[in-house]
Backbone bond lengths (Angstrom), bond angles and torsions (degrees), N, CA, C in turn:
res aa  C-N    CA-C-N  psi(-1)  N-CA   C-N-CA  omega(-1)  CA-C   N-CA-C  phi
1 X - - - 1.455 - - 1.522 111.08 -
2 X 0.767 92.22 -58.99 2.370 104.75 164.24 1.455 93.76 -14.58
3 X 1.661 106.65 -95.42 1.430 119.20 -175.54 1.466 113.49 -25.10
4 X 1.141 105.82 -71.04 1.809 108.12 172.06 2.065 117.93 -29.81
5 X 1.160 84.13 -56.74 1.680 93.10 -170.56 1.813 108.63 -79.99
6 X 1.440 116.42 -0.28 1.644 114.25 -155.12 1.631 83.90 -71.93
7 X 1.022 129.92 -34.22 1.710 116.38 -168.44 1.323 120.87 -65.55
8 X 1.140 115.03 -34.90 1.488 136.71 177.49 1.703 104.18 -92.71
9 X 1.045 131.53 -13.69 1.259 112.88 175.11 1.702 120.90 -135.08
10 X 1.203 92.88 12.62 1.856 110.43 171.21 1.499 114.62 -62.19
11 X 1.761 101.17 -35.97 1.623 83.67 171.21 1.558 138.94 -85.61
12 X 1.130 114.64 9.41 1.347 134.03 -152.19 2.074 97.82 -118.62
13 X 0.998 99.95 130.47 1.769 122.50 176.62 1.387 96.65 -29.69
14 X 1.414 118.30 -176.70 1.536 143.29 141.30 1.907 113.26 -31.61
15 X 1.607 72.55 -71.46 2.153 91.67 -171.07 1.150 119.98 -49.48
16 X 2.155 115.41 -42.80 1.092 120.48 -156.34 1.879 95.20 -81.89
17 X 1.579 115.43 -31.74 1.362 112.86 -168.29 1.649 96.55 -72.19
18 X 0.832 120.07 -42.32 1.791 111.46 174.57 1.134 106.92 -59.42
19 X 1.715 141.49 -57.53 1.247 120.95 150.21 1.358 141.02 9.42
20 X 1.702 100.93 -61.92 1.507 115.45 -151.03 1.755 96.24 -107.07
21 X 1.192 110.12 -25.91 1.995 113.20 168.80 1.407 96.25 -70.67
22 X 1.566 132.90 -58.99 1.226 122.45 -174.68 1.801 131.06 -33.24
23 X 1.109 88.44 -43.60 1.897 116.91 -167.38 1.565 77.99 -76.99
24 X 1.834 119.95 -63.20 1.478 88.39 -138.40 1.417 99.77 -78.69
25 X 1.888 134.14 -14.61 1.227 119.71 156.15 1.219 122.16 -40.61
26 X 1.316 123.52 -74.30 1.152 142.31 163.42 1.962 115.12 3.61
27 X 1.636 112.56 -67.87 0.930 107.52 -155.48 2.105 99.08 -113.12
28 X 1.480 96.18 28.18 1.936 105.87 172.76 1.457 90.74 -133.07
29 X 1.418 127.30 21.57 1.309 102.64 164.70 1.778 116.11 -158.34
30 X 1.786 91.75 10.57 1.272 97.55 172.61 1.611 116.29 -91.95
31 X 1.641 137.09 162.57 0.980 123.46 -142.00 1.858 85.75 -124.45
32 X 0.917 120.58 5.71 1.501 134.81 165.98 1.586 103.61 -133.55
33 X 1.407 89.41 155.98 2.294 113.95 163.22 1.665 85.71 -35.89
34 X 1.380 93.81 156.07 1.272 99.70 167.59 1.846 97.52 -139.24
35 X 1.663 97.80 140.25 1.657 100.73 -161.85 1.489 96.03 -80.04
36 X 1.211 88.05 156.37 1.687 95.37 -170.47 1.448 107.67 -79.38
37 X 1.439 109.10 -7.46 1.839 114.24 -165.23 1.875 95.84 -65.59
38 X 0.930 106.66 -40.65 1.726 131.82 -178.29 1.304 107.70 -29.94
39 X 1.781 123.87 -42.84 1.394 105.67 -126.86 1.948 82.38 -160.32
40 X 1.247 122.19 115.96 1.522 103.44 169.50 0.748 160.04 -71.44
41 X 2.103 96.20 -13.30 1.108 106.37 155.81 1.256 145.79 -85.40
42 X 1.771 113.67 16.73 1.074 114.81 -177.66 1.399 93.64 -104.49
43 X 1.497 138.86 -18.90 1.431 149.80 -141.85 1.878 83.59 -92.51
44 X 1.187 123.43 -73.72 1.058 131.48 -167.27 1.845 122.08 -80.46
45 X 1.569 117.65 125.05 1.324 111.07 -146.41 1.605 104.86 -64.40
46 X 1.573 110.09 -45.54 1.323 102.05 -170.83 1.647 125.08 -60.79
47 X 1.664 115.04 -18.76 1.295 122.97 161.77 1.582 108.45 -55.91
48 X 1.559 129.18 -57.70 1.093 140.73 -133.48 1.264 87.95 -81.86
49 X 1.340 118.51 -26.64 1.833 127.89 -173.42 1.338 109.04 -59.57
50 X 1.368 101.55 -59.59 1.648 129.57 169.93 2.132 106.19 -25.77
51 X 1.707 86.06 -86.45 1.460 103.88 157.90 1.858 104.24 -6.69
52 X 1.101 109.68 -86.87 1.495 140.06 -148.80 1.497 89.19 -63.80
53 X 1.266 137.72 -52.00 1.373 137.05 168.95 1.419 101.38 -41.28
54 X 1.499 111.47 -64.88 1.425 99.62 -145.64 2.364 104.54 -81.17
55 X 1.232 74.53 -2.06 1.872 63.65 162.47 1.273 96.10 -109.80
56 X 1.173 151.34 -63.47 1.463 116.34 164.44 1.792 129.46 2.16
57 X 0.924 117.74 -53.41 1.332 125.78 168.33 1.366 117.72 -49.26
58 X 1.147 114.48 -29.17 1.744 120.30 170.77 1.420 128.01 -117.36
59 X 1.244 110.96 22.66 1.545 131.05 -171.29 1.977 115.38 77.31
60 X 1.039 107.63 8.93 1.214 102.42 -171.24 1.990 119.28 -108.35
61 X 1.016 128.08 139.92 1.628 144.06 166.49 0.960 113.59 -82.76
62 X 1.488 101.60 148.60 1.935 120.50 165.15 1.651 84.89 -95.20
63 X 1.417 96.57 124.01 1.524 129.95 143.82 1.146 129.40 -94.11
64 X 1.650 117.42 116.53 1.737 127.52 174.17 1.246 103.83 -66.49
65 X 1.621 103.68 132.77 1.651 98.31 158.53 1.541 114.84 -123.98
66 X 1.022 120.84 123.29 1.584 121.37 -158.90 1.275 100.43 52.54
67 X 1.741 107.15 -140.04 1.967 112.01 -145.93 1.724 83.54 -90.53
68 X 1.135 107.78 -55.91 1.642 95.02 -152.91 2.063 118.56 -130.04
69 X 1.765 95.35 50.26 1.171 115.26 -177.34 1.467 114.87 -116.06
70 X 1.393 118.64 172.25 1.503 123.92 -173.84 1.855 111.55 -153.34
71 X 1.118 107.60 127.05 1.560 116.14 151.04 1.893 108.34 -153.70
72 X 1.495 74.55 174.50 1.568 88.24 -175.41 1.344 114.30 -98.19
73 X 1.264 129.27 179.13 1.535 126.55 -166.43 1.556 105.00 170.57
74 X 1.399 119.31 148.41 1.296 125.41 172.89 1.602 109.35 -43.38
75 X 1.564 103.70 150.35 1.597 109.33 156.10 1.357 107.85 -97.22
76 X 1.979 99.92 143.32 1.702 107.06 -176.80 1.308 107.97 -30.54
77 X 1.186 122.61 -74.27 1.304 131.59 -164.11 1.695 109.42 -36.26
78 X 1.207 92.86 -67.03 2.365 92.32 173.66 1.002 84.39 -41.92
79 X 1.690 128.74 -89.49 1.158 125.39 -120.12 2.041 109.72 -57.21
80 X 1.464 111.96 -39.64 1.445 113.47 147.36 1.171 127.22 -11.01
81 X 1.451 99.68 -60.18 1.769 110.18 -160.86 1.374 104.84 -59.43
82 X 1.684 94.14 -52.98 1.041 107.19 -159.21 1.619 128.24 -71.43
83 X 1.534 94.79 -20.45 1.567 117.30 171.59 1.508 113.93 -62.32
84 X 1.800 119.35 -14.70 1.378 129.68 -174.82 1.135 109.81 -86.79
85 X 1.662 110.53 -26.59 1.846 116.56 -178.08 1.464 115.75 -86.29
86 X 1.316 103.52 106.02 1.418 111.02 176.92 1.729 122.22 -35.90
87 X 1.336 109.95 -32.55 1.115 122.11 -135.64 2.303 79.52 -96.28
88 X 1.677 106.63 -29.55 0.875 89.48 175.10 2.208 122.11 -108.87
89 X 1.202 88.71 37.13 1.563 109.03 177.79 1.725 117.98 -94.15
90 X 1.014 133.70 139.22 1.705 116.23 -161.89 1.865 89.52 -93.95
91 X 1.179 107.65 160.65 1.910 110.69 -161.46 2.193 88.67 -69.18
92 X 0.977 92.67 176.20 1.733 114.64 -173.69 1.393 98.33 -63.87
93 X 1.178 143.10 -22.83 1.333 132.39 -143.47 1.681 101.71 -103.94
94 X 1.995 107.94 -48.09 1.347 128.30 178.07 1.741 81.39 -50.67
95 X 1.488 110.99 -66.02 1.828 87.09 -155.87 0.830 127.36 -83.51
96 X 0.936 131.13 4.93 1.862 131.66 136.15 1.277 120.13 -41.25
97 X 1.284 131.48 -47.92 1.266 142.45 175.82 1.284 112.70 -86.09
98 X 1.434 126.04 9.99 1.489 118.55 172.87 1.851 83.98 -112.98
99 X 1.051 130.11 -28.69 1.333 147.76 -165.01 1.304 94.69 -70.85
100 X 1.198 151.88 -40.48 1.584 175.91 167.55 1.342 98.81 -52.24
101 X 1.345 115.47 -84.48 1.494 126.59 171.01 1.215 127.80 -28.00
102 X 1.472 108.34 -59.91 1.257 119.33 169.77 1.561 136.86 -67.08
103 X 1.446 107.25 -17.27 1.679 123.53 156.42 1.505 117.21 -87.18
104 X 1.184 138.28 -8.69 1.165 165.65 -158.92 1.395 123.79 -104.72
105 X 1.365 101.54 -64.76 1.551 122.20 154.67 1.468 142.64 -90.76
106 X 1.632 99.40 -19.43 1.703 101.02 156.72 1.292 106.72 -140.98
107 X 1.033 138.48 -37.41 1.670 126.72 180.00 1.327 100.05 -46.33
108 X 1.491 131.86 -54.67 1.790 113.76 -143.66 1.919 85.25 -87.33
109 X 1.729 121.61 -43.91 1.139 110.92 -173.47 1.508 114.87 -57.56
110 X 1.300 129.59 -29.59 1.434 134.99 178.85 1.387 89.83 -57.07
111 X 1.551 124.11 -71.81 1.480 131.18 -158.03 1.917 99.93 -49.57
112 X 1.137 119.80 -16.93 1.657 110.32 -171.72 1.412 93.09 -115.63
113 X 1.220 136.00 23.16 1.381 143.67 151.04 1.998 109.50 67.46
114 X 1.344 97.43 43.04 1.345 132.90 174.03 1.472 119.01 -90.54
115 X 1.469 122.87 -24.26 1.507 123.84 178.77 1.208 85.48 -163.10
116 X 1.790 92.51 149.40 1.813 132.75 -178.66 1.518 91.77 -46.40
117 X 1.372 113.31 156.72 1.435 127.07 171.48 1.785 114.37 -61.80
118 X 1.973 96.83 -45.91 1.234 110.21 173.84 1.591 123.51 -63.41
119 X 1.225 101.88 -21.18 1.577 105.28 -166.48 1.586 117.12 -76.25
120 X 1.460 123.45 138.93 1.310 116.71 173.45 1.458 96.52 -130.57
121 X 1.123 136.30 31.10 1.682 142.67 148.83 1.875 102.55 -101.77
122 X 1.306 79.42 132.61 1.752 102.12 -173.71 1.455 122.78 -117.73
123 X 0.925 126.21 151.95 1.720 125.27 171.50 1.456 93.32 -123.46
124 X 0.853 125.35 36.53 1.903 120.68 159.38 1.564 109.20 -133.25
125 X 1.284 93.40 85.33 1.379 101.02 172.22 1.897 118.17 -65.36
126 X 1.478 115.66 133.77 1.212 151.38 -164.73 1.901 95.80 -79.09
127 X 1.468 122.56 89.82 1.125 106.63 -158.25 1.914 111.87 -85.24
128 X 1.056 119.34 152.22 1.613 130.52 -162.03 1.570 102.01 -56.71
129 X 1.509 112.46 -27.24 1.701 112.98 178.20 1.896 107.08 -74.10
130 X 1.243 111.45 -33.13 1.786 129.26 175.05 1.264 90.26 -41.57
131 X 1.950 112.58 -88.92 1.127 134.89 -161.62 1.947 102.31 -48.29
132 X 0.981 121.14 -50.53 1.656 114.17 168.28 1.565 132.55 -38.41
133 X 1.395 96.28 -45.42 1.407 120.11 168.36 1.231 133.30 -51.82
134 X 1.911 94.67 -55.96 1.535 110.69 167.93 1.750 121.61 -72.95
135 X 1.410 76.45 -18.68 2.301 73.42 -150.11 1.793 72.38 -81.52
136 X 2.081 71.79 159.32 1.726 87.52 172.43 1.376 107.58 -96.73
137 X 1.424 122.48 1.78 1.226 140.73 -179.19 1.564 122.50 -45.50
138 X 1.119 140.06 130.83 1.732 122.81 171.74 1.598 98.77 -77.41
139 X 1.295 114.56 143.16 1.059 115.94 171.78 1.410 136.86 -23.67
140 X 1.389 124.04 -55.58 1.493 146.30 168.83 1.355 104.63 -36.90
141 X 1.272 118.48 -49.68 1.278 146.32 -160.76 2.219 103.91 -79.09
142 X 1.405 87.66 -45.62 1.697 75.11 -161.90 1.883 86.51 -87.43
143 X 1.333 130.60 -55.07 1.738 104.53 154.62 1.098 134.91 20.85
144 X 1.753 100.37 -83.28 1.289 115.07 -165.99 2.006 96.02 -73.97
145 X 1.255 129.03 -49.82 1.066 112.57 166.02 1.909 133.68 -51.09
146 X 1.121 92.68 -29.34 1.568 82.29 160.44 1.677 125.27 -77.30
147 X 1.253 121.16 -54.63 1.484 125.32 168.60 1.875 93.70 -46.28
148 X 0.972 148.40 -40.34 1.507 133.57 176.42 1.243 127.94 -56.15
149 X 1.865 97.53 -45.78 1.190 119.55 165.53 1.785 121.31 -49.80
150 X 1.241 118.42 -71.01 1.282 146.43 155.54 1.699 107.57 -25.12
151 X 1.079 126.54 -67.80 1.049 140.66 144.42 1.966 110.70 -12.21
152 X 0.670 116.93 -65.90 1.611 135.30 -153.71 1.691 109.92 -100.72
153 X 1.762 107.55 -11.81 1.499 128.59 164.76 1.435 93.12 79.86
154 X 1.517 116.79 50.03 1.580 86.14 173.53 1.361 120.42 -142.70
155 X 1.766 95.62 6.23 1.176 127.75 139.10 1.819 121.54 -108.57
156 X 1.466 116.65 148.86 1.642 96.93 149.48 1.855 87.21 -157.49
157 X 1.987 82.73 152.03 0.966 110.56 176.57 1.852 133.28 -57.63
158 X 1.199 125.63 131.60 1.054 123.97 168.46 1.755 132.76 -100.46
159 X 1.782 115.34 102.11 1.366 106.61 -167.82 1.863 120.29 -49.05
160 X 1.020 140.02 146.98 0.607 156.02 166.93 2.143 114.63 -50.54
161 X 1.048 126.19 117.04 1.530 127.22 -158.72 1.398 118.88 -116.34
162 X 1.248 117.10 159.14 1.559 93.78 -179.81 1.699 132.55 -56.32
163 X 1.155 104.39 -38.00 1.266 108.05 164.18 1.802 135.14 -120.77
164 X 1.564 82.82 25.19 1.741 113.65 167.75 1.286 135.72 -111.00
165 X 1.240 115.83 138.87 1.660 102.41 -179.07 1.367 85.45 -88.82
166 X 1.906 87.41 157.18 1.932 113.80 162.46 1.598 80.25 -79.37
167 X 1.683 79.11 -165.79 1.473 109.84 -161.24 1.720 120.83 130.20
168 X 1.471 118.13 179.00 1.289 119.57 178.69 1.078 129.26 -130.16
169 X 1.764 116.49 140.91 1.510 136.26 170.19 1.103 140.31 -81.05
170 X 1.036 125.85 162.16 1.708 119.69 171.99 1.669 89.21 -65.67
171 X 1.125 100.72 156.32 1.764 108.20 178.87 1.627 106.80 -118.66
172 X 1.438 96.63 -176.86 1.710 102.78 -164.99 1.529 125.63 -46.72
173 X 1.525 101.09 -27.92 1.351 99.71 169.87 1.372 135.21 -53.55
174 X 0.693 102.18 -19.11 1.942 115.77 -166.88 1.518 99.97 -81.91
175 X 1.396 124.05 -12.80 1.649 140.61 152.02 1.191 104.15 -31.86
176 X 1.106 129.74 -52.46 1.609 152.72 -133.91 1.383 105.64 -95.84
177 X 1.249 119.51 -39.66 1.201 107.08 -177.05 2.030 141.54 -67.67
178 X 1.065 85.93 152.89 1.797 76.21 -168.16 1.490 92.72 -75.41
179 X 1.673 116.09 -147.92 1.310 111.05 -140.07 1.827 69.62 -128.56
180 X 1.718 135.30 -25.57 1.247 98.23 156.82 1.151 124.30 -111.48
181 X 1.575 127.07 33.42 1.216 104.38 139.87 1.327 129.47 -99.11
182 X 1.268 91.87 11.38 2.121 100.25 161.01 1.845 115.42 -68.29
183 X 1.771 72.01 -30.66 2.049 65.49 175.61 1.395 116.56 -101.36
184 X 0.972 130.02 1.66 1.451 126.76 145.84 1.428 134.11 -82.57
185 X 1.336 119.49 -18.68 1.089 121.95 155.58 1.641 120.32 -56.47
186 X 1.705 97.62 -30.81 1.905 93.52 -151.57 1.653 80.45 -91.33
187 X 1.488 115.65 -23.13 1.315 110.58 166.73 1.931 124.21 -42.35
188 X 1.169 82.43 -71.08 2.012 90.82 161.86 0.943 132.81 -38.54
189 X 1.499 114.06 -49.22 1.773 122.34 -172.05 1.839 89.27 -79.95
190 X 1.041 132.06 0.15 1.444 127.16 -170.20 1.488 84.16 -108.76
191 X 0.863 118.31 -46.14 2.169 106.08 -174.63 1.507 122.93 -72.63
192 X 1.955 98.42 -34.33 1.382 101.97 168.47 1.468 115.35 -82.12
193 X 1.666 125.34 -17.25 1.635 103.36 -174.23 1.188 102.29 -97.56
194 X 2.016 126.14 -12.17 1.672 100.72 176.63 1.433 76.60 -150.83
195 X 1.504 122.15 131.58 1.202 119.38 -171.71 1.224 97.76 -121.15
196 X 1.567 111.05 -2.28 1.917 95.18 -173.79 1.973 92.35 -110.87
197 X 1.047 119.50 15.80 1.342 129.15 -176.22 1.526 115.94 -70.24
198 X 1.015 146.20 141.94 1.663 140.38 -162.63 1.254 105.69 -75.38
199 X 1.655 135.43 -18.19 0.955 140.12 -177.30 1.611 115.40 -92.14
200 X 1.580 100.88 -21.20 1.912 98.67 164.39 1.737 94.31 -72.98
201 X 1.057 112.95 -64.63 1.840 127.80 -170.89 1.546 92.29 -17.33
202 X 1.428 121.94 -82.58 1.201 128.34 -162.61 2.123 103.78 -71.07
203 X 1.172 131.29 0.16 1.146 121.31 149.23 1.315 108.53 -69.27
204 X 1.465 133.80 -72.18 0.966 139.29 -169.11 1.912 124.42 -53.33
205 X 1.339 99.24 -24.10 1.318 100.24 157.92 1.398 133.92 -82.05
206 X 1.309 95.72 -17.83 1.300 100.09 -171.00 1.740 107.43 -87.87
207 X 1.564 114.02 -20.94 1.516 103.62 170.04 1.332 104.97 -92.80
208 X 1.438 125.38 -12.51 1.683 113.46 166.20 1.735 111.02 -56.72
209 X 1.436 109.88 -35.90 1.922 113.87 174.44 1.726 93.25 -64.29
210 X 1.088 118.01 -75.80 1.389 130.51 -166.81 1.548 110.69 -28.79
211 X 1.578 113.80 -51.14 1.277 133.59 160.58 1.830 128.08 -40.80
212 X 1.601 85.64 -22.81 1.547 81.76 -156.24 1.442 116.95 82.12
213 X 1.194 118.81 44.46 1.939 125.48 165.34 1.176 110.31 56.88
214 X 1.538 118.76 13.81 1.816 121.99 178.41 1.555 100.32 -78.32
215 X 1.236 121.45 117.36 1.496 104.14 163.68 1.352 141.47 -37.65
């Protein structure tokens, strides 16, 4: 990793290069934002720049979360690529059941003006009897897609409380995202939860223009 980063961090002391490994560990392997108060090089811009170079180098961005937080996350462009490789797409069944979750736990609560527009972390957990109901899945089957899910951070589970239901969330991943693939996501969960709605219509037209009038 040294070698990788020596171009970007040759000019900088002892202190400041520990600085600048700290942050960028820090914010590719923490499982929440990480506050910028923490770390100096995320506090101070020309460090944070630094930062931002050196995940650049591996396809990856500093993502803001609220006023004064940090993680890392694919750049559009990877994340594209990578959306083309089968091999790195989760099978049809997981996203259905994250697709569930995610209308469940923030589409309908957003729609009753329960969570930020921006937000895809929820406190209304999607309970396991819901997901049974909906999925066309046999049980065995939607299970094993959640532990995959869970697995992969993109669900996590919520225990059950005294005066709370368990159930499931979008999980840590959804940290990660930049600010447009927040809007393509909320794009999706808008085509998959009402697709004959005027507001899919005018999505869908609008990437048929974007497209060039290709359906």
């Amino acid at each position: 990793m040294s070698e990788l980063f020596e171009p970007l961090l040759r000019s900088y002391d002892e202190k400041r290069r520990s600085e600048l490994v700290a942050a960028y560990m820090a914010v590719e392997h923490a499982a929440e934002p990480v506050p910028e108060v923490r770390f100096t090089a995320l506090r101070e811009p020309a460090l944070r720049r630094t930062v931002e170079g050196m995940l650049g180098l591996t396809g990856r961005t500093l993502v803001r979360s609220g006023q004064n937080e940090w993680i890392s996350g694919y750049r559009d462009d990877v994340a594209a690529e990578l959306a083309r490789d089968p091999a790195c797409v989760p099978p049809a069944g997981d996203r259905a059941v994250l697709v569930l979750v995610l209308i469940h736990s923030v589409a309908i609560p957003r729609a009753a003006g329960l969570l930020g527009d921006d937000s895809w972390m929820s406190t209304y957990p999607t309970p396991l009897e819901e997901l049974r109901r909906r999925s066309q899945l046999p049980i065995g089957e939607l299970e094993s897609a959640l532990r995959r899910l869970r697995t992969a951070g993109l669900v996590s589970q919520v225990k059950a409380g005294t005066e709370e239901a368990g159930g499931f969330v979008p999980g840590p991943q959804f940290h990660r995202l930049t600010d447009a693939a927040r809007r393509r996501l909320q794009e999706e969960l808008i085509l998959a939860a009402g697709p004959d709605s005027p507001l899919a219509a005018a999505i869908r037209a609008r990437r048929r223009n974007q497209a060039g009038g290709n359906p």
